[in-house]
C-alpha positions in Angstrom: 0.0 0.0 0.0 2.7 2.3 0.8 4.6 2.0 -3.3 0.5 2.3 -4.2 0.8 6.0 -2.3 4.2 7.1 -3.3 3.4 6.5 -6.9 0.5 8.1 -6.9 2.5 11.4 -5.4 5.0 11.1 -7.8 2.5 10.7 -10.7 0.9 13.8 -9.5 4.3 16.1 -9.4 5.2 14.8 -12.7 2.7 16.2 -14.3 2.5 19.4 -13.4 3.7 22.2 -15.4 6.5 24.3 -15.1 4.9 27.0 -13.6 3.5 24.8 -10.7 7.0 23.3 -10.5 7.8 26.6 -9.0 5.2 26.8 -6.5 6.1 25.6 -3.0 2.8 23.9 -2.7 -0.1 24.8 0.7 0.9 23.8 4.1 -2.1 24.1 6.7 -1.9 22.8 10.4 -5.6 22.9 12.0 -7.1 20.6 14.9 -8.3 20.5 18.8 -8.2 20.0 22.6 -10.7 18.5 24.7 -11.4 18.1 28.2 -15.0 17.6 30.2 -16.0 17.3 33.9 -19.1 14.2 34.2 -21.2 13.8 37.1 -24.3 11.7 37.5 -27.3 11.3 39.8 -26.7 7.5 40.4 -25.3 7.3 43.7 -22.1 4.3 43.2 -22.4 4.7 39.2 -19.1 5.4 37.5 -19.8 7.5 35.2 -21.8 9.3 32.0 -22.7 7.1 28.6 -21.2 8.3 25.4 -18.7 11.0 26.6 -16.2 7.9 25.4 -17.1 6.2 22.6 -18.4 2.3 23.1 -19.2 2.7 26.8 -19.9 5.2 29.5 -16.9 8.1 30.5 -14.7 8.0 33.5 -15.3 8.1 36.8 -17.1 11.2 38.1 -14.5 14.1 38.0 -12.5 15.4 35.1 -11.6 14.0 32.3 -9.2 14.0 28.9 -10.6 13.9 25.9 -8.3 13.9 23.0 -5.6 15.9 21.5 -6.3 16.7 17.5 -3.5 17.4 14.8 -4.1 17.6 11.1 -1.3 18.3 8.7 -2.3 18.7 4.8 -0.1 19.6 2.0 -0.9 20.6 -1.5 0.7 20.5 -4.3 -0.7 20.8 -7.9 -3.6 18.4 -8.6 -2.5 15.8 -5.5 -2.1 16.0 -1.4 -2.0 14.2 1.7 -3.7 14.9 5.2 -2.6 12.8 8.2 -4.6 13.2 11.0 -3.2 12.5 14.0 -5.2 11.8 17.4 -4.0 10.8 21.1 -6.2 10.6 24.4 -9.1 8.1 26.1 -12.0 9.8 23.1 -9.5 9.1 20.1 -8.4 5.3 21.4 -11.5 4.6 22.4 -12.5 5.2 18.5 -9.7 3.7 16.9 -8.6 0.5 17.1 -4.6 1.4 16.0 -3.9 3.3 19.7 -5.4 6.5 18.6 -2.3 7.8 17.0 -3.8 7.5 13.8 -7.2 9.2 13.1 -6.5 9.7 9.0 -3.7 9.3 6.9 -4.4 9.5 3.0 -3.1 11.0 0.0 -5.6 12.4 -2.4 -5.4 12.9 -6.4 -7.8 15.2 -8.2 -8.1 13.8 -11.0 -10.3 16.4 -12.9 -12.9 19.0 -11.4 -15.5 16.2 -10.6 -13.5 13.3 -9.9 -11.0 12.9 -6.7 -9.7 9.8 -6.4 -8.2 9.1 -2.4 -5.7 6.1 -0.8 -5.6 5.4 2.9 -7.3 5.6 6.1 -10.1 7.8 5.9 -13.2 8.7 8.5 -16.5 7.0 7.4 -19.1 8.3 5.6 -21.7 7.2 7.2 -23.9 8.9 9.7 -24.4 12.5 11.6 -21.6 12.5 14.1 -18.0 12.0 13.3 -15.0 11.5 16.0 -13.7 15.1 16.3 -16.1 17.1 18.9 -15.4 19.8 16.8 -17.7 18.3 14.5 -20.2 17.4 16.6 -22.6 19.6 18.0 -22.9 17.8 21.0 -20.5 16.4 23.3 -21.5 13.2 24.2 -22.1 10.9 20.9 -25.1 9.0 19.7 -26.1 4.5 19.8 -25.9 5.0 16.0 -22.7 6.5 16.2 -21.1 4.2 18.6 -22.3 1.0 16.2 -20.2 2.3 14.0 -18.3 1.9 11.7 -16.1 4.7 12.0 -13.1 4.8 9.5 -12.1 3.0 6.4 -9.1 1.9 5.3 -9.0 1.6 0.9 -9.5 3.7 -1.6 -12.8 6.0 -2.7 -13.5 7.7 -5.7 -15.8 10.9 -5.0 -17.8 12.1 -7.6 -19.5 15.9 -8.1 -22.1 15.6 -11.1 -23.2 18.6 -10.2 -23.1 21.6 -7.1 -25.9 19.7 -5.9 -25.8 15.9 -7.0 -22.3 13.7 -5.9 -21.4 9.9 -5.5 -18.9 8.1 -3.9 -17.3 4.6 -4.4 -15.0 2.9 -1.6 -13.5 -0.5 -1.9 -11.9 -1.0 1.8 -10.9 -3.4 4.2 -13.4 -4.8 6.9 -13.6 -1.4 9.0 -12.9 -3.2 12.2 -9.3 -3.3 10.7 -7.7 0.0 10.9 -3.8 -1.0 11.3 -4.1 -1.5 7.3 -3.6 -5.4 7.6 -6.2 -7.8 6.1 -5.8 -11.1 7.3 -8.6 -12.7 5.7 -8.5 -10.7 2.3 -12.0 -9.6 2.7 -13.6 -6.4 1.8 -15.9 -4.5 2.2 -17.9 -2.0 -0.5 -19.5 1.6 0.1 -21.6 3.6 -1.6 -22.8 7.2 -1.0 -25.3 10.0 -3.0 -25.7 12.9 -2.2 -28.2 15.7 -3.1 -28.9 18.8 -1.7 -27.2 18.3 1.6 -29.4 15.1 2.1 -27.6 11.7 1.8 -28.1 7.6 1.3 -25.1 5.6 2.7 -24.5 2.1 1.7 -21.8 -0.5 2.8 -22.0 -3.8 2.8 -19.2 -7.2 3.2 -16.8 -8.0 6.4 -17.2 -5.6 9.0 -13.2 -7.0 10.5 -14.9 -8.5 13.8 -15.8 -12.2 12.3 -18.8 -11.6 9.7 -19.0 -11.4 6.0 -22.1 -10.7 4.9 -23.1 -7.1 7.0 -25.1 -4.5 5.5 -25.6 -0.7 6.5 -28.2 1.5 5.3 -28.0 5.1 6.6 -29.4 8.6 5.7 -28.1 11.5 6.7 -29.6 14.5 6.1 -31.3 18.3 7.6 -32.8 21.3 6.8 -33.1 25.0 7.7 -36.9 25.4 9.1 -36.2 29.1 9.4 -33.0 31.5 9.5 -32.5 30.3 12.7 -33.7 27.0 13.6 -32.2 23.8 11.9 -33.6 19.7 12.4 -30.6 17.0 11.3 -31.6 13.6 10.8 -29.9 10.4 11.2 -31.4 7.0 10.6 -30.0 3.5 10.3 -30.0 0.0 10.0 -27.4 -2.9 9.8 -28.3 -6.7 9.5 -26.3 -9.9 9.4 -27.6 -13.2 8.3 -24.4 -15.1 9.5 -24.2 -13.0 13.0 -28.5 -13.4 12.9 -28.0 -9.8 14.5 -28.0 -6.2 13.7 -29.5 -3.0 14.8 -31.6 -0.1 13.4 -32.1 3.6 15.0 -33.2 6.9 14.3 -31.9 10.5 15.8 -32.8 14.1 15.2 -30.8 17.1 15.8 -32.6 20.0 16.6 -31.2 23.3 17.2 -31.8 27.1 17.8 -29.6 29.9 17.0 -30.2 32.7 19.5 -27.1 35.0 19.0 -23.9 34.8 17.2 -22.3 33.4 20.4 -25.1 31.0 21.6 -27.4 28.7 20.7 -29.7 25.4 22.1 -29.9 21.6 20.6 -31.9 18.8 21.4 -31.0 15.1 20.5 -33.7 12.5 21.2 -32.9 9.4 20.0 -34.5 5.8 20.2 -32.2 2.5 19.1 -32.7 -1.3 18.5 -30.2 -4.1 18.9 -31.9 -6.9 16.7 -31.1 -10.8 16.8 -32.9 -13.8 16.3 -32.8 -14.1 20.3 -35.3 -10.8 20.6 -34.9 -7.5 20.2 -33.5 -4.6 23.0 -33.9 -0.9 23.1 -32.4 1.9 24.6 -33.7 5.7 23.9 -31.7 8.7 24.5 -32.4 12.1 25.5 -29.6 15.1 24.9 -29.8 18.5 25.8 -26.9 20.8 25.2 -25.8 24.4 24.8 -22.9 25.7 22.7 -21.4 29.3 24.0 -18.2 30.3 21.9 -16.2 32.3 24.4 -13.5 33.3 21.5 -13.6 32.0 17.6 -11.4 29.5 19.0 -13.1 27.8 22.6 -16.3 26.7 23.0 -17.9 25.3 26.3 -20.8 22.8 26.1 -23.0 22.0 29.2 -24.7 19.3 28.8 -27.8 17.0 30.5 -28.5 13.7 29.5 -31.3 10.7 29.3 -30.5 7.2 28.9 -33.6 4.9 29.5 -33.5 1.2 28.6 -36.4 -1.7 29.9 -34.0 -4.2 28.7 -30.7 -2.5 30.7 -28.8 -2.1 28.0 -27.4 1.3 28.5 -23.5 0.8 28.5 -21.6 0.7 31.7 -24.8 0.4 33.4 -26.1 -2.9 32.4 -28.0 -3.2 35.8 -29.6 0.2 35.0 -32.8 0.8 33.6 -32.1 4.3 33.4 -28.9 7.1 34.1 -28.8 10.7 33.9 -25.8 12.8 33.6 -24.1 16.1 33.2 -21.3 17.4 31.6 -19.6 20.6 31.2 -17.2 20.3 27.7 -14.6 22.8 27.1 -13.1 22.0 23.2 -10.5 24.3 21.7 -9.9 24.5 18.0 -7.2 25.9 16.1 
């Protein structure tokens, strides 16, 4: 994979002109800092669901979230991004330590068509790893069943400013150290059209099965100049696992000033399997004041409410509340 990359870098320097030959290329260095305090009001619980992906956060207290670096260069028609992520929220999300959130180079291989190799965040679904990303702080059930990066090559296609595809052929996304054992893949598919999306992947998801499909829209729309509704909805099914799930989210938020503004996240999610079905529902309130351009501080209360006790970290819990006050810094 690595001669695959280089040659596609050379192949773009090569044929640029003499002009761009010249050029020293763009160098840009962006990313973020995270840290949150979590309490509950579960006397002996340990702490809040989905500050951490795939479980509940730390103990009650203060917390790290992760530490966010992007470097990108330029250069002509090609480029790479590596993306490089360290702390309990970025390990907890990727299965190659954290250290490694992205790392791709990209080739554009005309206006429409942009052709990239490497490890690359999903595109599936509303929430994505970064907080800064996110509007709020603790993440969603359909986020945490994943999947939530790719490693393999897409092809990203704009017909028009409104109407663009996608094509990935990647490994299992369980696998993000770049090895494929069991030379299985897995195929994705994306349109897109005015801002509203249909996600499709389907093959070895990297933890044992073959045959796993995921349907997902993602989508929103501006109800007035100052109130916006996302939606998320999903499902995934496996005939060899006889499992899957299937969930729906909205995001619904109010813009009161430049420096303010309110969302609400309810959200109700299904485990499926031959055994019977479980569900857990969700309820997320959460402000976003920007102190500066740069920090932003989210408080935020939050609903987990499960007959079956599935809420994670709390399995004897039918239901937990908790709050958190997020501080994330962008740069």
């Amino acid at each position: 994979m690595k001669k695959i990359i280089f040659t596609l870098l050379l192949t773009g320097s090569l044929i640029v002109t003499g002009q761009e030959k010249d050029d020293k290329g763009t160098f840009t260095l962006s990313g973020s800092v995270d840290v949150y305090h979590t309490s509950n009001l579960k006397s002996g619980s340990p702490g809040s669901v989905g500050v951490l992906y795939g479980g509940s956060g730390a103990a009650n207290g203060f917390g790290l979230g992760m530490v966010n670096t992007i470097f990108a260069y330029e250069k002509g028609k090609a480029g790479v991004v590596a993306d490089l992520a360290y702390g309990p929220r970025a390990v907890a999300a990727n299965m190659y330590e954290g250290a490694i959130n992205q790392l791709y180079a990209y080739y554009k291989a005309s206006d429409k068509v942009t052709l990239t190799l490497g490890q690359f965040n999903t595109f599936l679904g509303f929430e994505v790893i970064s907080p800064t990303g996110n509007y709020h702080y603790s993440v969603s059930y359909l986020f945490n069943a994943g999947p939530f990066s790719h490693t393999g090559l897409k092809v990203n296609y704009a017909a028009t400013e409104d109407l663009s595809f996608l094509f990935a052929l990647t490994n299992p996304h369980g696998l993000t150290s770049g090895a494929n054992p069991g030379n299985d893949y897995q195929l994705g598919f994306q349109t897109g059209y005015k801002g509203q999306y249909f996600n499709l992947a389907y093959g070895a998801d990297g933890f044992g099965f073959t045959d796993v499909l995921y349907l997902d829209y993602t989508g929103g729309f501006d109800l007035s100049e100052t109130f916006y509704a996302g939606i998320n909805a999903a499902y995934s099914k496996s005939k060899d696992a006889d499992a899957g799930y299937q969930g729906f989210a909205l995001y619904l938020q109010n813009t009161f000033s430049d420096t303010f503004s309110l969302g609400f996240r309810p959200e109700f999610f299904t485990r499926t399997s031959g055994a019977g079905d479980t569900n857990v529902s969700a309820f997320t309130l959460s402000a976003n004041l920007s102190l500066t351009e740069s920090l932003k501080i989210i408080p935020e209360v939050r609903i987990d409410s499960s007959k079956d006790m599935i809420i994670p970290g709390f399995p004897g819990d039918k239901t937990m509340t908790g709050a958190t006050l997020a501080a994330v810094y962008s740069f």
